[in-house]
C-alpha positions as CSV (number, residue, x, y, z in Angstrom):
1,X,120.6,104.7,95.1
2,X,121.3,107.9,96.3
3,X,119.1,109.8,98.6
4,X,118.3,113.7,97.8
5,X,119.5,114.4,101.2
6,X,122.5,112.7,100.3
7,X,123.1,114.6,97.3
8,X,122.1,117.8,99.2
9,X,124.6,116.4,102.0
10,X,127.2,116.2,98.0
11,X,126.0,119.9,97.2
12,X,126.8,121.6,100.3
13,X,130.4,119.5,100.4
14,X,131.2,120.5,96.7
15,X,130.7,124.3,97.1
16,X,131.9,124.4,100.6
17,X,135.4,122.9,99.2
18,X,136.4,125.7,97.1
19,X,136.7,127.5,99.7
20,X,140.5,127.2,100.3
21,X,140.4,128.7,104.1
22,X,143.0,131.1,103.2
23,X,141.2,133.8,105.5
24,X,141.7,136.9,103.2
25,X,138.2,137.3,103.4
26,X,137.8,137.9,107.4
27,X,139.2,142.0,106.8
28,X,136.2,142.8,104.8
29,X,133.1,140.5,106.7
30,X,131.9,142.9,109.5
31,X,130.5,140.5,112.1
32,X,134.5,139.4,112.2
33,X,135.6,143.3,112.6
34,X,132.9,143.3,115.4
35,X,133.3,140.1,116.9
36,X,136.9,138.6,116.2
37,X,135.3,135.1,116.3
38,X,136.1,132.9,113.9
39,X,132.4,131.5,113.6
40,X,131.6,135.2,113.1
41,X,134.0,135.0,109.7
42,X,132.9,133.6,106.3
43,X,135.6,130.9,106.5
44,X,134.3,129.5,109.9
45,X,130.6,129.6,108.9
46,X,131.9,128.0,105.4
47,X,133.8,125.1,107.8
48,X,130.8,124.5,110.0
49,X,128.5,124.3,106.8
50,X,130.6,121.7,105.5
51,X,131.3,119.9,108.8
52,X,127.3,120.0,109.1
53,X,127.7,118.8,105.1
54,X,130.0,115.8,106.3
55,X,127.9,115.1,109.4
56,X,130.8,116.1,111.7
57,X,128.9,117.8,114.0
58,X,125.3,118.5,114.8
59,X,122.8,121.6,114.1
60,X,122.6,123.0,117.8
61,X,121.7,126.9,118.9
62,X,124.9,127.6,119.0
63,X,125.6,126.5,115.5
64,X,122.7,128.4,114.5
65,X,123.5,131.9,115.9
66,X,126.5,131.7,114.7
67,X,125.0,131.3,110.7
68,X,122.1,133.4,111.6
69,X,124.5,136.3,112.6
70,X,125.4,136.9,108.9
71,X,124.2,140.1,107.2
72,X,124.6,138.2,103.5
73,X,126.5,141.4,102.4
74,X,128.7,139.3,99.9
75,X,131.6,141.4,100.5
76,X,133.7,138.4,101.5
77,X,132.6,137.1,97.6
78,X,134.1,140.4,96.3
79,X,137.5,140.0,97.4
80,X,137.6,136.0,97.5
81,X,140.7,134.8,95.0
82,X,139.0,131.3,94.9
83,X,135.2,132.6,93.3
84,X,133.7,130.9,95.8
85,X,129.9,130.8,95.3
86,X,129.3,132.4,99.3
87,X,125.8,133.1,98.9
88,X,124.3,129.8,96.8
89,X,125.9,127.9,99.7
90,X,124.8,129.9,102.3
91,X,121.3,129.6,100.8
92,X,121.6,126.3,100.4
93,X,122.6,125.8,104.4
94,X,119.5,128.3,105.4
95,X,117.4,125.7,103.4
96,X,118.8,122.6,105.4
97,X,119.3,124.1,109.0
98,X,117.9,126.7,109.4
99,X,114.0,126.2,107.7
100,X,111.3,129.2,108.9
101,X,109.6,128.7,111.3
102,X,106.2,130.7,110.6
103,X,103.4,131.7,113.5
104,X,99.8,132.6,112.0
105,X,100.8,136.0,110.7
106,X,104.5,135.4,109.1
107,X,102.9,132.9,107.1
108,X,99.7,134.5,106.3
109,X,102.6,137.4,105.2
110,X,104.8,135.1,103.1
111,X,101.8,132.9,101.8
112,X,98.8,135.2,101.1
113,X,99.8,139.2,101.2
114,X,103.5,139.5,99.8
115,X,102.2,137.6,96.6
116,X,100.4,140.5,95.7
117,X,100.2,144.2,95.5
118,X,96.9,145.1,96.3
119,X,97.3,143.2,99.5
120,X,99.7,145.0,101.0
121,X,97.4,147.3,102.1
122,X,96.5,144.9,104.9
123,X,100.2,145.8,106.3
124,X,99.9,149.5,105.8
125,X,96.3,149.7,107.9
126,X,98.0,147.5,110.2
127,X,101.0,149.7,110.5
128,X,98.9,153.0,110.7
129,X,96.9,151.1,113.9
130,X,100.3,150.5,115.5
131,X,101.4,153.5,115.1
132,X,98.3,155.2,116.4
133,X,98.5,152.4,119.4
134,X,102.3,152.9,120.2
135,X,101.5,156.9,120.9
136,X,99.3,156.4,123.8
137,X,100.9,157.6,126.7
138,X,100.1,154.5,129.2
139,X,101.0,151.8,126.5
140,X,104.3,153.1,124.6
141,X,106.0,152.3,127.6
142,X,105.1,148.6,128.1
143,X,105.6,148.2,123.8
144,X,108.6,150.1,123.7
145,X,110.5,147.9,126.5
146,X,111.2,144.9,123.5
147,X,114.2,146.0,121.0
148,X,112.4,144.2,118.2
149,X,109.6,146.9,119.1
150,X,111.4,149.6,119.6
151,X,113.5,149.6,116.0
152,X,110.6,148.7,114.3
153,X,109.0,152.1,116.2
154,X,111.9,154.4,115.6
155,X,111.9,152.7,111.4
156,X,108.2,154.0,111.0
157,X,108.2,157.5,109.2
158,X,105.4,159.7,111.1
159,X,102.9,159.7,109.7
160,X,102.1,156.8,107.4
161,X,101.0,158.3,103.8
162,X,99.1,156.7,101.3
163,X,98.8,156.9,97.8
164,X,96.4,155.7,95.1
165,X,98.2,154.7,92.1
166,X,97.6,154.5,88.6
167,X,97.9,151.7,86.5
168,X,99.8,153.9,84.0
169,X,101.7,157.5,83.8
170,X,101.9,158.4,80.1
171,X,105.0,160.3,79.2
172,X,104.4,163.7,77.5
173,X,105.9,163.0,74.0
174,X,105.7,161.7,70.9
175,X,108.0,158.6,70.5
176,X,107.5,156.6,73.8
177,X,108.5,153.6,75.4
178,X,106.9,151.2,78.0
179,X,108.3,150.2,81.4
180,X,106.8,148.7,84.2
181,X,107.8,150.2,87.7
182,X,109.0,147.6,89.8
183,X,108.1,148.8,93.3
184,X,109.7,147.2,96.6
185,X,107.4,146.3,99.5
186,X,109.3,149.0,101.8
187,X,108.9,151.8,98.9
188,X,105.1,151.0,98.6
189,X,104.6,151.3,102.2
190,X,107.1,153.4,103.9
191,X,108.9,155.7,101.2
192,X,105.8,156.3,98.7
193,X,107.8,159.6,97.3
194,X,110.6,157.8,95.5
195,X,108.3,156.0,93.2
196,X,106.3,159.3,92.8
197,X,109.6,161.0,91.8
198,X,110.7,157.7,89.8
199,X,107.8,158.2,87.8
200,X,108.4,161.8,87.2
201,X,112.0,161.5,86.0
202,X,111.2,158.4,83.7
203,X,108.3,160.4,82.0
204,X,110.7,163.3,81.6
205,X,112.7,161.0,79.9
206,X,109.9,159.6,77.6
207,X,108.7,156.2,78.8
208,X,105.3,155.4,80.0
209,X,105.3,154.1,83.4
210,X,103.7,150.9,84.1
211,X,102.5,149.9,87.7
212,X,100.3,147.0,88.6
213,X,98.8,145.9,91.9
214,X,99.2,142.3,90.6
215,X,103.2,142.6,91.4
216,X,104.3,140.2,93.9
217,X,107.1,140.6,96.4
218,X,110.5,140.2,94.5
219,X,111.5,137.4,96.5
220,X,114.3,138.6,98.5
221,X,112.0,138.8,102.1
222,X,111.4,135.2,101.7
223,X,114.6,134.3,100.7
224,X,116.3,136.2,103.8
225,X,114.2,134.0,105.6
226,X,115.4,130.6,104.4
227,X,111.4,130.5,103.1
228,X,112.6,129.5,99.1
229,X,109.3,128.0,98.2
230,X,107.5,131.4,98.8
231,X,110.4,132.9,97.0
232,X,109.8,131.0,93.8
233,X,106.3,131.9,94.3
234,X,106.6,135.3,93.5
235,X,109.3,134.7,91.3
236,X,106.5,132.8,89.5
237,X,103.5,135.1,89.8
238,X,105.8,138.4,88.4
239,X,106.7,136.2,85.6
240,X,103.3,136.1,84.9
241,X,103.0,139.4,85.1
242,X,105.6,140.2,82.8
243,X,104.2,138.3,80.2
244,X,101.2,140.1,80.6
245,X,102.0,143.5,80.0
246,X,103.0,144.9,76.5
247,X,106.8,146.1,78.5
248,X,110.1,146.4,77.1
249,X,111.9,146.9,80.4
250,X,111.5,145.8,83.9
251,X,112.7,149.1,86.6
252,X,113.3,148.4,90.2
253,X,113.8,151.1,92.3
254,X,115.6,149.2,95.2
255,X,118.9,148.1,95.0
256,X,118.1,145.2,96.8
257,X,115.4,143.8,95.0
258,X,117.4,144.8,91.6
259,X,120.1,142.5,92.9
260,X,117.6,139.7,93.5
261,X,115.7,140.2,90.8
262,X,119.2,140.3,89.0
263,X,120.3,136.8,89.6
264,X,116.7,135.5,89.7
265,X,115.1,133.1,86.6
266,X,113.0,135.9,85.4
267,X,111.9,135.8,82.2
268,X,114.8,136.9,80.0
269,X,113.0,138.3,76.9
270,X,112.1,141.3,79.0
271,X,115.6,143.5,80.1
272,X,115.6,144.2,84.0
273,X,117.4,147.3,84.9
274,X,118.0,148.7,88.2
275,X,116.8,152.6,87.7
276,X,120.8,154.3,88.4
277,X,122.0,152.4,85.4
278,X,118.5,152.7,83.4
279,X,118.4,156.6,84.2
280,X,122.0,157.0,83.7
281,X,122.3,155.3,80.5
282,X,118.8,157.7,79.0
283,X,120.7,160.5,80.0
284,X,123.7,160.1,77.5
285,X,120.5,159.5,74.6
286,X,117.9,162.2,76.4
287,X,119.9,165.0,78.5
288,X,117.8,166.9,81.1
289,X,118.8,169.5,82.7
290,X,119.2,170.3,86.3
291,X,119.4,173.0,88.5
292,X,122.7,173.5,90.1
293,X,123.3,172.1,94.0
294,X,125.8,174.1,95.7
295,X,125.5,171.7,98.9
296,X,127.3,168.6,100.4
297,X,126.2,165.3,99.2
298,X,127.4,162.0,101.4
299,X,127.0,159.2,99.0
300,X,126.3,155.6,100.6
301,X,127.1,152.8,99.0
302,X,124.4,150.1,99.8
303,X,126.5,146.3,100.0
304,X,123.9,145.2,97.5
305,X,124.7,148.2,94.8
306,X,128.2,147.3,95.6
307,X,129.1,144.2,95.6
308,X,126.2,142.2,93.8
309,X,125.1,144.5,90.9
310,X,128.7,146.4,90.8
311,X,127.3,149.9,89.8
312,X,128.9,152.3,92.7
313,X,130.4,154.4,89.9
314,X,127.7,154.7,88.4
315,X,125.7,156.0,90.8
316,X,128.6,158.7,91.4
317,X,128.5,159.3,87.2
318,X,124.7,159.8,87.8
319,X,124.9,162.2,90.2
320,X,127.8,164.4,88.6
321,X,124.8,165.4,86.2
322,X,123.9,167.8,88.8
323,X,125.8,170.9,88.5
324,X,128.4,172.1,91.2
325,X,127.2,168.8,93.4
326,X,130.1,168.1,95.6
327,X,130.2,164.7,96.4
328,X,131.8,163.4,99.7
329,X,132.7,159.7,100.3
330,X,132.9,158.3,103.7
331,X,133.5,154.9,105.3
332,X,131.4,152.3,102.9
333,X,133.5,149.4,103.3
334,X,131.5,147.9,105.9
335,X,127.8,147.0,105.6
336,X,125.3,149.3,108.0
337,X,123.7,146.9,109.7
338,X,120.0,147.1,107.9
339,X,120.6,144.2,105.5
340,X,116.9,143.8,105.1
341,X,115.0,142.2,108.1
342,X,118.6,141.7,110.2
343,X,118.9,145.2,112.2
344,X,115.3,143.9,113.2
345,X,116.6,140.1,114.6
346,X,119.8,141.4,115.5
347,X,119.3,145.0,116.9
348,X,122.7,145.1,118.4
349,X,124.9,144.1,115.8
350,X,122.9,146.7,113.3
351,X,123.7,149.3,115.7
352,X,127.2,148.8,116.4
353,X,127.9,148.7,112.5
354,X,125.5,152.2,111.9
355,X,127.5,153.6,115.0
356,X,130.7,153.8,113.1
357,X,128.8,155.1,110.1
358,X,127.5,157.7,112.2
359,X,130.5,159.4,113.1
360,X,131.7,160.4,109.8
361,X,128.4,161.5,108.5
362,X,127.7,163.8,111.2
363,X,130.8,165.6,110.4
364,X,128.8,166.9,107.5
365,X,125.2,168.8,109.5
366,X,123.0,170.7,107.1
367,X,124.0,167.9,104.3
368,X,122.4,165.3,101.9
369,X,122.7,161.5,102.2
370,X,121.7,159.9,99.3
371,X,121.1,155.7,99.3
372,X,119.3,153.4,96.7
373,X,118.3,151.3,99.6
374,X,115.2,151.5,101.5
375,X,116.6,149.5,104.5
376,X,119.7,151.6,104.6
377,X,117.9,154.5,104.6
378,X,115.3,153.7,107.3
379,X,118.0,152.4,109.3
380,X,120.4,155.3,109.3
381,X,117.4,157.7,110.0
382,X,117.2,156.6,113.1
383,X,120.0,157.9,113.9
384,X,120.3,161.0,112.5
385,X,118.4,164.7,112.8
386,X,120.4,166.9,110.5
387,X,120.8,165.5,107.7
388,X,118.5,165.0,105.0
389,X,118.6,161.2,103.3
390,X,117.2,160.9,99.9
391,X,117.1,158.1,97.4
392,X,119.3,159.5,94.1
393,X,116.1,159.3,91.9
394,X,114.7,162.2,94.7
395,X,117.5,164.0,94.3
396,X,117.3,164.3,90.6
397,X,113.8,165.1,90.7
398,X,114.0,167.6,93.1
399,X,116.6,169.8,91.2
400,X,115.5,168.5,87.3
401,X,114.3,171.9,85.4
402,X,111.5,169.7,83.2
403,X,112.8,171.2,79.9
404,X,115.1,169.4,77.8
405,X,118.5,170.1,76.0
């Protein structure tokens, strides 16, 4: 009789043998561009997850680092000729070897706060005492001396807003529609303007926006964290929710949770969009109109608009609804270090991979940057001073006329 660690042990050996070690995949992985290590490639984590798989070799630190180091970008799934399933057995390996370990307050986070809306406030009071503590003169200093504390410090928009928000936004019109908002963790606490604009522009376009404080975490924070019990938990409890609320479509703002949410078990009589193709597809049935923007507009490409939901043109097609935008392209094909919690646990990497970012954007001062990406866009801040980084959904608001064609 077969064990279930056996037929995890069968799992990880089945998925890990499509992988045909043909290496075309190392070009486009950036800890390989950064690194030249094979452990740093897909196709050498891939052979230590199956050596691990075939009980080879043992889980050490080494071993760990070098699985850990991943950004879970996907891009080597992209361009692999053999389809093979990167991120299920990736997952499946952060499950085996590399299980959270959780202190008093990352598991009073995972178990208790990110399960629910209303308690995220706990963070955001927590964040606006940290930030008041960080800016006394005698303490910044000793705080500031950790990297971990440092990138979370430079993250943090100054100040910290908060908004009271309603359980629903009625749209101005007589046929209407229900939604419910979908709003990411970050976006609730950090970036409270996009979802302001978000509901704007979907009212605009005749929908009544739904929010509820009984919307758990998508999923993904857990998930990063090898944490998949807490993952199916809020997979679970907005579910629930769903079920709940008289809704015919699901919006997330963040590309990130849309991919999640994307490939999650969510309940499939309710249509999930992320809002680029929701927006862009009520503009061809509802045009708006919008004021002209004689300006320069970077465009970054998030890896999880990319290469897991696919919908990089369309974020260009929404855009071009703008009149006279002029849209610039620079170098996307490498991830920019945020992917999610990593440019936190892995400060240096995330910066060497926003560094060559850097140097093409700031060829562009007195420009937009637009990304769908809370992380992205927190991360790349820090960096920058003249140019102005907006989430698409901002942009549109900022420059729609409110009268329609």
């Amino acid at each position: 009789m077969q064990t279930s660690k056996n037929k995890f042990h069968q799992q990880l050996e089945q998925l890990s043998s499509q992988c045909v070690m043909c290496g075309l995949c190392a070009p486009h992985c950036p800890t390989y561009q950064l690194q030249h290590n094979e452990n740093a490639s897909p196709r050498g984590r891939i052979a230590l997850i199956r050596a691990l798989a075939r009980q080879q070799i043992d889980i050490d630190k080494s071993l760990q680092e070098s699985l850990q180091s991943c950004l879970q970008c996907r891009a080597c799934e992209k361009v692999c000729p053999s389809q093979v399933h990167y991120a299920q057995l990736f997952s499946l390996a952060q499950q085996q070897y590399l299980s959270p370990r959780h202190n008093l307050f990352t598991w009073l986070l995972h178990r208790y706060i990110l399960v629910q809306q209303s308690r995220w406030k706990t963070i955001h009071r927590l964040l606006k005492g940290y930030q008041y503590i960080i800016n006394i003169k005698y303490i910044a200093p000793l705080f500031l001396s950790f990297p971990v504390i440092k990138k979370t410090t430079a993250l943090l928009p100054s100040p910290i807003t908060s908004l009271t928000w309603k359980n629903v936004y009625p749209a101005n019109v007589k046929q209407k529609k229900n939604i419910l908002l979908f709003n990411s963790c970050a976006h609730t606490l950090l970036d409270q303007a996009v979802i302001e604009h978000s509901i704007l522009l979907l009212n605009a376009l005749g929908y009544n926006v739904f929010m509820s404080d009984k919307q758990a975490c998508c999923g993904l924070f857990s998930k990063h964290q090898g944490d998949t019990k807490n993952m199916a938990r809020c997979n679970q409890k907005n579910q629930h929710l769903y079920q709940q609320l008289s809704v015919q479509y699901v919006i997330s703002i963040n590309s990130a949770c849309s991919a999640h949410l994307h490939e999650s078990d969510i309940d499939s009589t309710i249509a999930h969009f992320d809002i680029i193709d929701f927006i862009l597809l009520q503009l061809k049935n509802t045009p708006l109109q919008f004021r002209p923007l004689a300006q320069p507009v970077l465009v970054h490409i998030p890896c999880s608009s990319k290469n897991i939901l696919q919908h990089d043109a369309a974020l260009l097609q929404l855009l071009h609804y703008i009149p006279q935008i002029q849209l610039i392209s620079f170098n996307n094909q490498y991830c920019c270090g945020a992917a999610g919690t990593y440019m936190l646990k892995h400060p240096d990497t995330a910066q060497q991979l926003l560094t060559k970012k850097i140097y093409d954007i700031e060829k562009y001062p007195q420009s937009y940057l637009i990304s769908n990406n809370i992380a992205c866009t927190l991360h790349i801040a820090t960096a920058l001073k003249n140019v102005r980084i907006l989430h698409p959904v901002s942009l549109l608001t900022q420059q729609l006329t409110l009268t329609t064609a």
